[in-house]
PAGUFI-580287 format. One record per residue (C-alpha): x, z, y. Coordinates in steps of 0.5 Angstrom, whole numbers, plus 500, padded with zeros to 3 digits. Layout:
<rs>
R    px    pz    py
R     X     Z     Y
...
</rs>
This chain:
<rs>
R    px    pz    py
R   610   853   906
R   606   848   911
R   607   843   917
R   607   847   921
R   608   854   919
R   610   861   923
R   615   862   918
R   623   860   918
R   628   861   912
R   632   867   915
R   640   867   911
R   646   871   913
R   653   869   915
R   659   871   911
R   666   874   910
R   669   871   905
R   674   873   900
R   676   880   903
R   683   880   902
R   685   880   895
R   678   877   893
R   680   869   893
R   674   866   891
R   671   872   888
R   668   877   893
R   664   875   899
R   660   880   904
R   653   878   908
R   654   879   915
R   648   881   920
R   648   875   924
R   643   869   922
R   642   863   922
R   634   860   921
R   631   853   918
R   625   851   917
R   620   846   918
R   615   844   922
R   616   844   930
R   623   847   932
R   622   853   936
R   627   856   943
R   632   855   941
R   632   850   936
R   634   843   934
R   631   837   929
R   637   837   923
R   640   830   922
R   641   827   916
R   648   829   915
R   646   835   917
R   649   841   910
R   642   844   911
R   638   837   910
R   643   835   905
R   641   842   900
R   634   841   902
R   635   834   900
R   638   836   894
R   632   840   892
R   627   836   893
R   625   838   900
R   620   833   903
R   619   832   911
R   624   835   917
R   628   841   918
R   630   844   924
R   637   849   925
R   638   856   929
R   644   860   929
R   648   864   932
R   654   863   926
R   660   859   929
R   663   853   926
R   669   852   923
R   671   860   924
R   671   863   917
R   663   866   917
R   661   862   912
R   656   858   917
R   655   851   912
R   654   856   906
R   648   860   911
R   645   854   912
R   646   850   905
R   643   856   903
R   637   855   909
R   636   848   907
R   636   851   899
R   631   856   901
R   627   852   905
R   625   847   899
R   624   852   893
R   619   855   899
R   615   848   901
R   615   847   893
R   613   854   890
R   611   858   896
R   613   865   899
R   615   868   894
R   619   863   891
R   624   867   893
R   624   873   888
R   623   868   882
R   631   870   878
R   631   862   876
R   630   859   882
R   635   864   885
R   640   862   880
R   638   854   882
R   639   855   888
R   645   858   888
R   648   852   883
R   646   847   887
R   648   850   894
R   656   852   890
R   656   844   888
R   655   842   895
R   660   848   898
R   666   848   893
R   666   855   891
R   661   861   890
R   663   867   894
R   660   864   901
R   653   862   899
R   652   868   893
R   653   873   899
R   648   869   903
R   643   868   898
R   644   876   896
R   647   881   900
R   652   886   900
R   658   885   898
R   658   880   892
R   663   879   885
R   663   872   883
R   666   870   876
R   664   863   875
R   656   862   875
R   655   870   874
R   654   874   881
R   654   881   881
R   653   885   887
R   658   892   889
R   653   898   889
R   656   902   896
R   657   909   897
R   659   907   905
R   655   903   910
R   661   901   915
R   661   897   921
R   665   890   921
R   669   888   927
R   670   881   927
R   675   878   931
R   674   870   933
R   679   866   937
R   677   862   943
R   680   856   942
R   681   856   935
R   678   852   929
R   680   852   922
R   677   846   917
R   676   850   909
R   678   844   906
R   684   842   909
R   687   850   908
R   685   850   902
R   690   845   901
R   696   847   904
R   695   853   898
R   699   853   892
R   696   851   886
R   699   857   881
R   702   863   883
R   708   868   880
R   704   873   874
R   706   879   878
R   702   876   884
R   696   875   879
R   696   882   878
R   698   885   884
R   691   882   886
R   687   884   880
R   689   890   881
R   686   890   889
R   680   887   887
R   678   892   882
R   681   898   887
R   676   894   892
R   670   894   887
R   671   902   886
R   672   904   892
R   667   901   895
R   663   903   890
R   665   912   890
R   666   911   898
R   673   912   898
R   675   908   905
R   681   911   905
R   683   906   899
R   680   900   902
R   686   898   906
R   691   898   900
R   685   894   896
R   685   888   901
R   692   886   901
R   694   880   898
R   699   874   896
R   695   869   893
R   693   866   900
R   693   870   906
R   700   870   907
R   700   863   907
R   694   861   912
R   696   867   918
R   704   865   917
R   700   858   921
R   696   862   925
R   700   867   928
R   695   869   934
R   690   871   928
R   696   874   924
R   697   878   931
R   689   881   931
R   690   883   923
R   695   887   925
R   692   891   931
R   686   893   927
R   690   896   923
R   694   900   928
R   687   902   931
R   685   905   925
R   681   899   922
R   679   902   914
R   680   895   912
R   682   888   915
R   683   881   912
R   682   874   914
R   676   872   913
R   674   866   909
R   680   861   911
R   680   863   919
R   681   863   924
R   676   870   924
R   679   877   922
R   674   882   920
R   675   889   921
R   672   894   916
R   671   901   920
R   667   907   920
R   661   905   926
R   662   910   931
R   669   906   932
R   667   900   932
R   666   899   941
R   673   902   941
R   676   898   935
R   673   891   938
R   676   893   946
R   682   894   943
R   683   888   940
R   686   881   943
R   684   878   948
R   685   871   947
R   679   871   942
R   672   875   943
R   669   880   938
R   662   881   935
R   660   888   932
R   656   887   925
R   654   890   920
R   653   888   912
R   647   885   911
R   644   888   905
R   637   883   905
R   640   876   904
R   636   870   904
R   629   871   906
R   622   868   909
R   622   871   917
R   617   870   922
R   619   866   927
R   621   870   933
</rs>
């Protein structure tokens, strides 16, 4: 990967967690951030060296400038640092081994150790980095085979931001067994039923007690959206990442109604799962 190039690193957003999944599921979502290297395209800027997406480049041997473009919103529970971390990542392994890097298993799993390191968990940047809905169990990550294809409606608030470090804090550190096997017992539903498509489990499969009712009880406006998806039909809905985003599972010719009826205090973007993950893109 030159300086210039017509190439960018192309990386989805995430929904994190999926209800029950805490720390272990994580979707890819159609919306994308790009880095790359040379001159910033429309719409686009020279990333700091603060920056999470320099820092992961940085990390892994990145040499020159990069620049950020994204879509993803900060602090919303989209995995916008994972993404670029991700970016960042990529745009190293690239500049270093070129193009095809990017199909190379090891420098996948290199990838991921380090961007996981950088970002405290897993489940954000393995989704990013392979698509679909992911499982991570410490260093492994397996994708969900889907017998569905769903649209997801997310729900975000207009005036609303949540810091992942300082919610995770406010967590309990151990939970009652019951509450451990409630879970587990949500997460593998989750898995199988996404995996023989049978959406009429999915909203059982998401309900959870290890952090959700501890995030919405302080975010009643995001507890409030939860709630209406699933009276509007929603397959599905769960707090994304830590928030303050709702993510709404449902079949896609519900979607526009689904979001239309969605509360007004937030807006709401129409997405679908990203089934790519990471890859090299022509700049548009």
């Amino acid at each position: 990967m030159g300086d210039p190039v017509p190439w960018a690193i192309r990386v989805p957003a995430s929904s994190a967690n999926l209800g029950s999944g805490f720390d272990v599921l994580g979707m890819a979502l159609s919306l994308h951030a790009e880095v790359g290297l040379g001159p910033p395209p429309d719409g686009a800027r020279v990333a700091e060296a603060t920056h999470p997406a320099v820092i992961a480049f940085r990390r892994l041997g990145g040499r020159g400038e990069i620049w950020v473009r994204s879509p993803i919103p900060m602090g919303r529970g989209l995995g916008y640092s994972g993404a670029v971390r991700v970016g960042g990542a990529a745009a190293a392994v690239v500049q270093r081994n070129g193009p095809d890097a990017l199909g190379d298993d090891a420098l996948v799993v290199e990838m991921r150790r380090v961007t996981s390191e950088l970002e405290g968990h897993t489940d954000n940047v393995a989704a990013s980095i392979s698509g679909g809905i992911v499982v991570c169990s410490g260093e492994h990550v397996q994708r969900v085979p889907l017998a569905l294809d769903p649209a997801i409606v997310v729900w975000i608030p207009d005036d609303t931001t949540t810091s992942t470090e300082q919610s995770r804090a406010t967590l309990p550190v151990s939970a009652p067994m019951r509450d451990v096997v409630f879970n587990l017992g949500r997460v593998a539903t989750f898995v199988a039923a996404c995996a023989s498509g049978d959406h009429g489990a999915l909203r059982m499969a998401t309900d959870d007690r290890l952090h959700q009712p501890m995030r919405l009880a302080a975010a009643p406006a995001t507890a409030r959206a939860l709630d209406a998806a699933l009276e509007l039909g929603a397959w599905a809905a769960w707090l994304s990442g830590s928030g303050p985003a709702v993510a709404a599972m449902c079949d896609p010719g519900r979607a526009a109604e689904l979001a239309a009826g969605l509360p007004g205090d937030g807006h709401t973007k129409s997405l679908r799962i990203d089934h790519d993950g990471v890859v090299v893109a022509r700049i548009a």
